[in-house]
C-alpha positions in Angstrom: 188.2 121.8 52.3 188.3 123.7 49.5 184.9 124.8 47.6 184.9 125.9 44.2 183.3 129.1 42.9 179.6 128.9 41.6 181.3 130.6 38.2 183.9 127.8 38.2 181.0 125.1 38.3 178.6 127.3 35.9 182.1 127.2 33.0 181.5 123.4 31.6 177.8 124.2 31.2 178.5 127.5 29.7 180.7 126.0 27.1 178.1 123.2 26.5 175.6 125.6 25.3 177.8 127.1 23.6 178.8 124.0 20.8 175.3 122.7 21.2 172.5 125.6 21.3 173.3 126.7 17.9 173.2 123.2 16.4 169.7 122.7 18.0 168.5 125.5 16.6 169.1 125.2 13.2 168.0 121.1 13.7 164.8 122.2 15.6 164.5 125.0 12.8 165.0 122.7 10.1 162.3 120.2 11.8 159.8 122.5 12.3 160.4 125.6 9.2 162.5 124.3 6.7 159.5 123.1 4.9 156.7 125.3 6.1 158.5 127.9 4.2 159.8 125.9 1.1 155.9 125.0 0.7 155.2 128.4 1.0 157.4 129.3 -1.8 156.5 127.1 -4.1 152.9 127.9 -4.4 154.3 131.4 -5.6 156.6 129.9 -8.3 155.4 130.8 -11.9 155.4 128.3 -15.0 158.8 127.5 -16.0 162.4 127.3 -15.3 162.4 130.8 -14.5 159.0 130.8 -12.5 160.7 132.3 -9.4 160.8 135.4 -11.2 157.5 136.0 -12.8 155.4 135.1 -9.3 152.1 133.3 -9.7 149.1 135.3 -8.6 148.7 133.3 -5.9 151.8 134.8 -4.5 150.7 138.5 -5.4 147.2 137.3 -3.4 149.4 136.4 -0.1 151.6 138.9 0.2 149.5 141.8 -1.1 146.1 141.1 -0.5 144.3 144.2 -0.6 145.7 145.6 -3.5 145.1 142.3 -5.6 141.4 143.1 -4.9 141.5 146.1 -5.7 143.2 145.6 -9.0 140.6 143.1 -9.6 143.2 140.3 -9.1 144.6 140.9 -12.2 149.0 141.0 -11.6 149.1 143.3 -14.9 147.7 146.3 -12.8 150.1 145.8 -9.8 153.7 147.5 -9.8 157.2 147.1 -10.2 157.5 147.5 -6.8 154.7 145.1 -6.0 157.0 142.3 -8.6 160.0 143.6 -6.3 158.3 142.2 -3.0 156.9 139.1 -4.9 159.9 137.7 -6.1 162.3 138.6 -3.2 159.9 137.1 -1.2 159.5 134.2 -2.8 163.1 133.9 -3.3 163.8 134.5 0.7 161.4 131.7 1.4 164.0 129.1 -0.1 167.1 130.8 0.3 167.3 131.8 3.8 165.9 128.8 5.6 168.7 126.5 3.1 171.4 128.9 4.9 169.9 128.5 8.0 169.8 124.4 7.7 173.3 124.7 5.9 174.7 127.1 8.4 176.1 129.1 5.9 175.9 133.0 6.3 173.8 131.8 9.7 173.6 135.1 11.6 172.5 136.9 8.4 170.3 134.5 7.3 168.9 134.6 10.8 168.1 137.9 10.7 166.5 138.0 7.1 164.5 135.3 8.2 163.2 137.5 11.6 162.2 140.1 9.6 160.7 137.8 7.0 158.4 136.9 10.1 157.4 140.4 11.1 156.4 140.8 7.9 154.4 137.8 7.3 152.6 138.1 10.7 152.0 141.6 9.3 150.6 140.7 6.5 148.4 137.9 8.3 147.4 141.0 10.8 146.5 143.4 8.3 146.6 141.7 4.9 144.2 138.8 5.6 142.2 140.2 8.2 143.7 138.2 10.8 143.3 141.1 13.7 139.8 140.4 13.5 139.7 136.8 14.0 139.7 135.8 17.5 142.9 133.8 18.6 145.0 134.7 15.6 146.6 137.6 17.3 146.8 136.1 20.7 148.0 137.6 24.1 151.0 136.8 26.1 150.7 135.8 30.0 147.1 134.5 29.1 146.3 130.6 29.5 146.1 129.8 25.6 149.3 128.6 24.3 148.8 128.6 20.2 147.8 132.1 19.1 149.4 132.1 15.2 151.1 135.1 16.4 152.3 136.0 19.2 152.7 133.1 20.6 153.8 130.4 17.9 156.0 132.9 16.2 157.1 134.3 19.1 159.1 131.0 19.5 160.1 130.9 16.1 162.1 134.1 16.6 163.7 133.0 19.9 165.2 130.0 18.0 166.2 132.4 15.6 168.0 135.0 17.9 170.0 132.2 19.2 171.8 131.9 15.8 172.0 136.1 15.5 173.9 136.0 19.0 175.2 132.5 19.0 176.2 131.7 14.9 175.8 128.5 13.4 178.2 126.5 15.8 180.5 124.0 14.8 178.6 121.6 12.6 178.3 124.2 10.2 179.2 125.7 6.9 180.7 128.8 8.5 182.6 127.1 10.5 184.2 125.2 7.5 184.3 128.4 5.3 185.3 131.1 8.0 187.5 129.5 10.6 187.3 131.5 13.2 183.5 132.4 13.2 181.3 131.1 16.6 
């Protein structure tokens, strides 16, 4: 009797994860993000057709807290650096979950979208205060599961690196567009 090697057996699985982790990543992604962040976006449109580039305060208020304050929340004292942020930002949050969802670009959307996250949990750290709230910072290996932070986002960037490692797998835009892409 012949036994087959635990590699040979481990193969078929391998592949499965393969053609399906990507796909329910970006559908898991898409169920629980996609419109998290478009929300998020839109309450930093300005007025008009063109409202993603002239940010509403709002959007100046929750990505640059401190300094809004300090200006007296009045955009006209902020910078052009400060515009810069506002509207890439606001522009990320509807771009790069679409390519996500799409799979188009996946991996580099992927990544945008991780450090979009470091930045916001950043900014929710630092920004809003949130390192003095108890539970919004969280710890790991602790009996609390839903810490803003480390935890909750924490899973959000796992389903994220399996796109950076994995691409958008077959169901995808890449796919379509680049042939030969994973």
């Amino acid at each position: 009797m012949t036994t087959m090697p635990l590699s040979q057996l481990a193969q078929p699985i391998n592949r499965l994860g393969d053609a399906i982790l990507p796909l329910l990543a970006r559908l898991v992604f898409a169920g629980v993000l996609l419109i998290y962040y478009w929300n998020s976006g839109l309450t930093k449109l300005g007025d008009g057709i063109f409202g993603f580039l002239q940010p509403s305060a709002g959007a100046y208020v929750q990505i640059f807290p401190k300094a809004m304050e300090a200006a007296g929340y009045d955009t006209s004292q902020l910078t052009v650096f400060h515009w810069a942020v506002a509207t890439g930002g606001t522009i990320a949050e509807f771009l790069l979950p679409l390519l996500i969802v799409i799979g188009l670009f996946t991996r580099l959307a992927a990544m945008g979208m991780i450090g979009f996250i470091i930045m916001q949990s950043l900014t929710d750290l630092f920004g809003h205060g949130g390192i003095s709230h108890e539970g919004t910072l969280g710890a790991w290996f602790d009996r609390m599961s839903d810490a803003l932070i480390l935890d909750q986002r924490a899973f959000w960037v796992l389903c994220l690196m399996i796109l950076v490692l994995k691409g958008a797998g077959a169901l995808s835009m890449d796919r379509l567009i680049f042939r030969n892409a994973p």
